[in-house]
N, C-alpha and C positions, 0 to 999 in steps of 0.2 A: 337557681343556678348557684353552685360554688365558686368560688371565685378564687382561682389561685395565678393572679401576674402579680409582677414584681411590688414586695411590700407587703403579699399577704400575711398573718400569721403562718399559715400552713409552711411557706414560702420560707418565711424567718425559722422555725421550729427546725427544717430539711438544713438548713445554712448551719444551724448551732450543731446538729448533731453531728455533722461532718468536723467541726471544729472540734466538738469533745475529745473525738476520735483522731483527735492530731492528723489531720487529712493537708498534707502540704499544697500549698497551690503557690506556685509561681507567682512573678508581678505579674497583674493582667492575662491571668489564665482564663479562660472563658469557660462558663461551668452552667450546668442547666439551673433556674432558679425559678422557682414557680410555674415551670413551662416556657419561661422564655430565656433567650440565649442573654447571661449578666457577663460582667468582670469582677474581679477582686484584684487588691492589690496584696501590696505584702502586710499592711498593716490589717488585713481582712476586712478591709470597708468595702461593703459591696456599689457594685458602679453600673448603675440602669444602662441599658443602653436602651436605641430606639426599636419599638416595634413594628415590623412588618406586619400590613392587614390587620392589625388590631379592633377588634371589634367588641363594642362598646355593648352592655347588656340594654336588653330594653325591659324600660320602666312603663311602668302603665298609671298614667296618671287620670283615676275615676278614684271613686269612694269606696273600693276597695283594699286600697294601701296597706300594710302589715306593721299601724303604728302598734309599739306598745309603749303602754304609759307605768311606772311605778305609782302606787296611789298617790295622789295629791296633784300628778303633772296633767296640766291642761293637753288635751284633744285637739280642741278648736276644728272639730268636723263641722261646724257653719261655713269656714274657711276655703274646707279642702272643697265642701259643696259647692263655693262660687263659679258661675259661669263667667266669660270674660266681659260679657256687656256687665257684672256686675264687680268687676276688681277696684280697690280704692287707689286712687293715685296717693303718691309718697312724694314727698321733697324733701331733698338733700342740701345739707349745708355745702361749705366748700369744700369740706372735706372728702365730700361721698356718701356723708352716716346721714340718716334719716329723721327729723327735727316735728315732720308734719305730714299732713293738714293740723293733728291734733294730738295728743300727747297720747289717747287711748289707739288711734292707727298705730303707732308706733309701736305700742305694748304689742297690739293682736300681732302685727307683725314678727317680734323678736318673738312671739311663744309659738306662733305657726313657723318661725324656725326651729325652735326647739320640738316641734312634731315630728319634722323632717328630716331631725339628726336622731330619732327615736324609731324609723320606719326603715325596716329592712333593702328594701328596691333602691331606696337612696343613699343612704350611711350606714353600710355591712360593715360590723364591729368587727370584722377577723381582719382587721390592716394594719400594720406596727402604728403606723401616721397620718396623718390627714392630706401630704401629697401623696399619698400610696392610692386613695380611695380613688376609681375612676369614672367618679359621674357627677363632678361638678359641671359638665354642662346640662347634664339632665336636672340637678340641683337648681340651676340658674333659672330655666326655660321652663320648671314647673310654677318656679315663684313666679314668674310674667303672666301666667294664666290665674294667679292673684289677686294680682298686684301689681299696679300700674308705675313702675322703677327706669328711673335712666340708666341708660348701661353705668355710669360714674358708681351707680349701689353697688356692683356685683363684687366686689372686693370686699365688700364691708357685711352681705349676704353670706357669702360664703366662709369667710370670719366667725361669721354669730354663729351659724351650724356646725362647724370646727370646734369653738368652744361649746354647743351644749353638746357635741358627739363626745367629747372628754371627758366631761361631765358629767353624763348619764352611764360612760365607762364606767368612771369610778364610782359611781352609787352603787353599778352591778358589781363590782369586784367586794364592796361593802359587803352587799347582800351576801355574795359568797363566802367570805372570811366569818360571818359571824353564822351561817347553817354550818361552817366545817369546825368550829368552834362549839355548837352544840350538837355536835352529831347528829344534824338534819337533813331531812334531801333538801334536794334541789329542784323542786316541784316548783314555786316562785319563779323561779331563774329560767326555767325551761318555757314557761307562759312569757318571757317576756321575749326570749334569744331564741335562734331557731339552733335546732340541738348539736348543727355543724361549727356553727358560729360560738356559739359558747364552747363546743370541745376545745376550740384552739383557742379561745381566750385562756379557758383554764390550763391549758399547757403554756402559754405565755405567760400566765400570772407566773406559773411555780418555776418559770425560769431563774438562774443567779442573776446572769442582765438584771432581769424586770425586777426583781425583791430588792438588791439594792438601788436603783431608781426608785422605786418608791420609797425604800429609808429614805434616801436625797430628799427629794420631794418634800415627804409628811416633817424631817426638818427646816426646811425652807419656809413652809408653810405658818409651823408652829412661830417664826420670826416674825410674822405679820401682826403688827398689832395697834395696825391705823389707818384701820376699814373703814370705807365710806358705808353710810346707813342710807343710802338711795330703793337699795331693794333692786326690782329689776327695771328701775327708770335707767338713762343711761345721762355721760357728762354730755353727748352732743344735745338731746333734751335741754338739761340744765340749763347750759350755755345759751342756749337760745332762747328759753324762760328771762334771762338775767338780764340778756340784752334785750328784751324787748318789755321788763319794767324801768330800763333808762332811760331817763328824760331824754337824754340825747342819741341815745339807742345805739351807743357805745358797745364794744366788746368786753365783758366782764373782765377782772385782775383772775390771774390765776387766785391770789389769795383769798379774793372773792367765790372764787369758783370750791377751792378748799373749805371756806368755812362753812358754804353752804352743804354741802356734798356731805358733813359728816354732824348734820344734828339730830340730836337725840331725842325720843322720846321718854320724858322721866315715866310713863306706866307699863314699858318695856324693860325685858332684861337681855342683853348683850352680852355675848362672849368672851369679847374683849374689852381690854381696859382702857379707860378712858382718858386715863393720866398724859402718855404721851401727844396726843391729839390736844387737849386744853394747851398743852407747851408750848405746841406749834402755835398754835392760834395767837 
């Protein structure tokens, strides 16, 4: 299924080309957008409104799912094989994030999200944003056939799959910038994206929007330069590691939590520098 309501690329692409074309639209004109009835105002933000009968795609959750991996990213098809007499239970700190039974549930966890935002039926890469996508309740309800999660998780589930759906965006947009830099197909890119879904990516990348957003971005980025070296452990982990080597089983210092979060390995080499981070300390 194509997917074009409000938010899709395809959706976005129709929006910008009407604006090239200096298409005037009143405050609050009502204009077709993705198939469904939107607004604009005058400053051209477009304004959802709600949809009638809206109907939600169905997801098939078996062992057939349409993940694709770039080399190196975990599967975790043990996972998706679970039946529900066989789901791990998870507990949450107070915050909602996920601390336990054990430090390794929690990994399989965060990388069988990271599946989930790599697998078509779930996280369709043609949406400008991550509230545009419409199946965070299928998102939610496949991780419970898992994964044994108090509703308090689904905030912090849906989080983690936001940020690896971003994530794996921009490693494909990598992949793309460097086969159109060497005058390569796009044979890679096509095994991983289904061929509709990448069309409108690649018309969203070559937008002016989207090229200057990513200048923004890869400068904002390049200002980082007092990265934690956790890897893909997380601080609610941490946190809960710290506090439970206290004798009194105390809630660690932030600056406790800082010094830990960013130690080094001297037989490692880092990208970043380490100057600022000793200063803090």
């Amino acid at each position: 299924m194509r997917f074009c309501s409000p938010g899709s690329l395809s959706a976005y692409r129709n929006l910008r080309k009407k604006q090239v074309k200096n298409i005037e639209h009143p405050s609050n004109d009502e204009v077709e957008y993705g198939g469904q009835p939107m607004s604009i105002n005058a400053s051209g933000m477009v304004l959802e409104r709600e949809a009638e009968n809206e109907v939600q795609p169905m997801i098939k959750t078996d062992n057939h799912l349409r993940s694709r991996s770039i080399e190196g990213q975990q599967k975790k098809t043990d996972i998706h094989a679970r039946t529900l007499e066989e789901r791990t239970p998870i507990i949450l700190n107070c915050y909602g994030q996920p601390i336990g039974p054990t430090r390794k549930d929690v990994k399989d966890l965060s990388c069988f999200l990271g599946t989930m935002a790599r697998t078509t039926e779930f996280a369709p890469l043609n949406y400008v944003d991550w509230p545009s996508v419409p199946t965070h309740n299928q998102i939610w309800e496949y991780v419970l056939e898992k994964f044994m999660i108090p509703p308090e998780g689904r905030s912090w589930v849906l989080e983690t799959v936001n940020l690896s759906w971003r994530g794996y965006k921009s490693k494909l947009k990598k992949m793309y910038s460097e086969a159109v830099e060497k005058g390569s197909n796009l044979d890679k890119l096509y095994k991983l994206v289904p061929a509709d879904e990448l069309k409108d990516l690649i018309s969203y990348w070559n937008t002016s929007p989207a090229k200057e957003q990513s200048k923004k971005n890869k400068r904002n980025r390049e200002k980082l330069d007092d990265m934690h070296t956790m890897g893909p452990s997380s601080y609610a982990v941490l946190r809960h590691k710290l506090k439970q080597e206290d004798p009194n089983k105390q809630e660690p210092s932030k600056a406790k939590v800082y010094t830990e979060s960013r130690i080094r390995n001297p037989k490692k080499t880092y990208k970043t520098s380490y100057g600022n981070t000793k200063a803090n300390m």
